[in-house]
N, C-alpha and C positions, 0 to 999 in steps of 0.2 A: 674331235668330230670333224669329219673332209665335210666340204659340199663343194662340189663342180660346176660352174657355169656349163650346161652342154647344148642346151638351144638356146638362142632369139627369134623369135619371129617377126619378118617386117612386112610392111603392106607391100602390093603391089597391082597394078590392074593388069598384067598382060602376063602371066604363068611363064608360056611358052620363052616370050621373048628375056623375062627375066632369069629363067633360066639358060639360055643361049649366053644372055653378059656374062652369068660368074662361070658357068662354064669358060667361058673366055680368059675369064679371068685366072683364072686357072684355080676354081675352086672344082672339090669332086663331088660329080653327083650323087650320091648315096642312095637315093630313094626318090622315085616319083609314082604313088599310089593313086590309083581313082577307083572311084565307087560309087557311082549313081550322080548326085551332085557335089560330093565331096571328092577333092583332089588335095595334095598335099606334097613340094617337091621339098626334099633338104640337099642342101649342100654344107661342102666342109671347107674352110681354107687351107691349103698346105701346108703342114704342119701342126694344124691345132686340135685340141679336145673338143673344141665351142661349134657346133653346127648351126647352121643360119634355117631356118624353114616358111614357106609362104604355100598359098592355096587360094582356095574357096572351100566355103562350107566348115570353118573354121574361124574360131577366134582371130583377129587380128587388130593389129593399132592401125585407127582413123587414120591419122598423116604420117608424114614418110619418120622415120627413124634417122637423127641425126645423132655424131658421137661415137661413132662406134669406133671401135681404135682395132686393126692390124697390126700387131706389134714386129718388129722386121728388124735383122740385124746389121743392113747394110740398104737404107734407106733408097742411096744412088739407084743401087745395082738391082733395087726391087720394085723403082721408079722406072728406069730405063725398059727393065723383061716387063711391064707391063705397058709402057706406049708400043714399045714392038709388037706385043700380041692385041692392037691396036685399042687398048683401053686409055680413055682421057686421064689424064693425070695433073693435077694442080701443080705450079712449079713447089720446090721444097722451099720448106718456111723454119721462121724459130719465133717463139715470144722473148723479145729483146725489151729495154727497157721503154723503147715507145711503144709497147706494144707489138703486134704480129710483124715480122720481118723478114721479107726475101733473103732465103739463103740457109744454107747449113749453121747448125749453130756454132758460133767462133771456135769454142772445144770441142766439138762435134761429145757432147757429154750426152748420156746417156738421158732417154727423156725431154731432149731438148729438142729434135726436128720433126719435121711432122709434111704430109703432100697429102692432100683432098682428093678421093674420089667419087661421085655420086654416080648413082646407078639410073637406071632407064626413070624412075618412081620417084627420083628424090629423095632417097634415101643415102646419106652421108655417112663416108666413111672416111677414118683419117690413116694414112699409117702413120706409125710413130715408132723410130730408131731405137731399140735397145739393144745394144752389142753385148750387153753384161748383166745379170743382174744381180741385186746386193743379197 
């Protein structure tokens, strides 16, 4: 039996402008439907199955969504295209053995780096490196 994660929806207060960041972001916009007082935008990140969606006139979670993992094969180089298209970006980190720690991880091992990025809402997003999977 498949089952697909293919949406999340996260809160947001401002439609327009939350769609402006991922657009930014370089997520695509797939759909932005209105109808009376129901609105609903989704967007996709590049490359993935998992579409993201927000509105009004629609179910949505109270506070922001933290956790949410971008999985990226080349954390650098997907850090760097995303300050250029002038999105904030947390420097790269690893959990080391004190705990969260500046820097790529020493093997740069799959599942081990990770950079913060939170959207206009608060809503957290982390990437996290996998070049391979098992």
């Amino acid at each position: 039996m498949d089952m697909r994660l293919e949406l999340v929806i996260i809160p947001v207060t401002d439609i327009d402008r939350a769609k402006a960041f991922y657009e930014q972001a370089g997520f695509n916009a797939d759909q932005d439907h209105a109808a009376g007082d129901f609105r609903v935008v989704q967007v996709t990140p590049p490359g993935s199955s998992c579409s993201v969606a927000f509105g009004m006139g629609m179910p949505q979670p109270e506070s922001p969504v933290v956790g949410l993992h971008l999985v990226v094969s080349d954390i650098v180089a997907t850090r760097d295209e995303l300050v250029a298209k002038g999105i904030e970006v947390g420097e790269v980190f690893h959990i080391g053995p004190e705990g969260q720690t500046a820097g790529l991880h020493p093997e740069r091992q799959d599942y081990g780096s990770f950079a913060q990025i939170d959207d206009p809402d608060g809503n957290v997003w982390l990437l996290q490196e996998i070049a391979a999977r098992a």
